[in-house]
N, C-alpha and C positions, 0 to 999 in steps of 0.2 A: 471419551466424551460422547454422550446420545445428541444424536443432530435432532429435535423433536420438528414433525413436520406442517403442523399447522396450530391454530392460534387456539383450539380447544385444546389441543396435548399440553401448547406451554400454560397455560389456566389449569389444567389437572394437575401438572406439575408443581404449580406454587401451592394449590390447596391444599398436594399431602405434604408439602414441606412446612406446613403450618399447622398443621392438625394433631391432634394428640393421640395417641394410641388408646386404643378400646381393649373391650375383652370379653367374648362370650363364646358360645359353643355353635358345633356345626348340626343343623336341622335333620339336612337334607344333604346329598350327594350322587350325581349322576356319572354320566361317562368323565366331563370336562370343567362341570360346574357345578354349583350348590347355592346354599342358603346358611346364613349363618344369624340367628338371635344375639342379639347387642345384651350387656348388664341392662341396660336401659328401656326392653322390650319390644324396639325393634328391629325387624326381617331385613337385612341384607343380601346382594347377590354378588358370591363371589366367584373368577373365575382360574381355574389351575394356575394362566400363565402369572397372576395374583399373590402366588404362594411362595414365598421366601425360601425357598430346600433346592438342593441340587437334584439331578437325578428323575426318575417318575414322584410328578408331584401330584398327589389326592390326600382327598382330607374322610375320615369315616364320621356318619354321625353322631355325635356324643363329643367330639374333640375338643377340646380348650383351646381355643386361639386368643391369640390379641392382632389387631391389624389396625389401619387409620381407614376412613370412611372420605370418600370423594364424591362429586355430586356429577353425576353421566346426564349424557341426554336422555338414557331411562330411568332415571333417577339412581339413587344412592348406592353407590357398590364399596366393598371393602378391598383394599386391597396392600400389599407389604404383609399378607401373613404369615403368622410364626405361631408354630404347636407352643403351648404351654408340655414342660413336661413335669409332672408328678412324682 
């Protein structure tokens, strides 16, 4: 069980347990984090520790994801991501 430690984490938490899964591609891609275009056309920021895989997690431009969308205190991040595979 995750012990969540203050009252924005547990509010994160309810908002992706309510949210529905998206779907769009990755932008951008740096060392740790990116951007990723919603079907809906817009910019999200997501970050590795974000991405659903075991192991070294990055995403390359062009990638199919789907993830649910939460609202930060910088606004809107994506996060629970998973590759579409082809």
């Amino acid at each position: 069980m995750v012990q969540l430690k203050s009252a924005s984490e547990r509010s994160i938490m309810r908002t992706v347990n309510t949210t529905t899964r998206m779907s769009g591609r990755v932008t951008e891609w740096k060392d740790n984090y990116g951007f990723i275009r919603c079907t809906d056309g817009r910019i999200l920021f997501v970050h590795f520790s974000s991405i659903g895989a075991s192991g070294f997690r990055t995403l390359v431009p062009g990638d199919r994801v789907a993830f649910e969308i939460v609202q930060t205190a910088k606004g809107p991040q994506a996060v629970n991501v998973t590759l579409f595979i082809d």
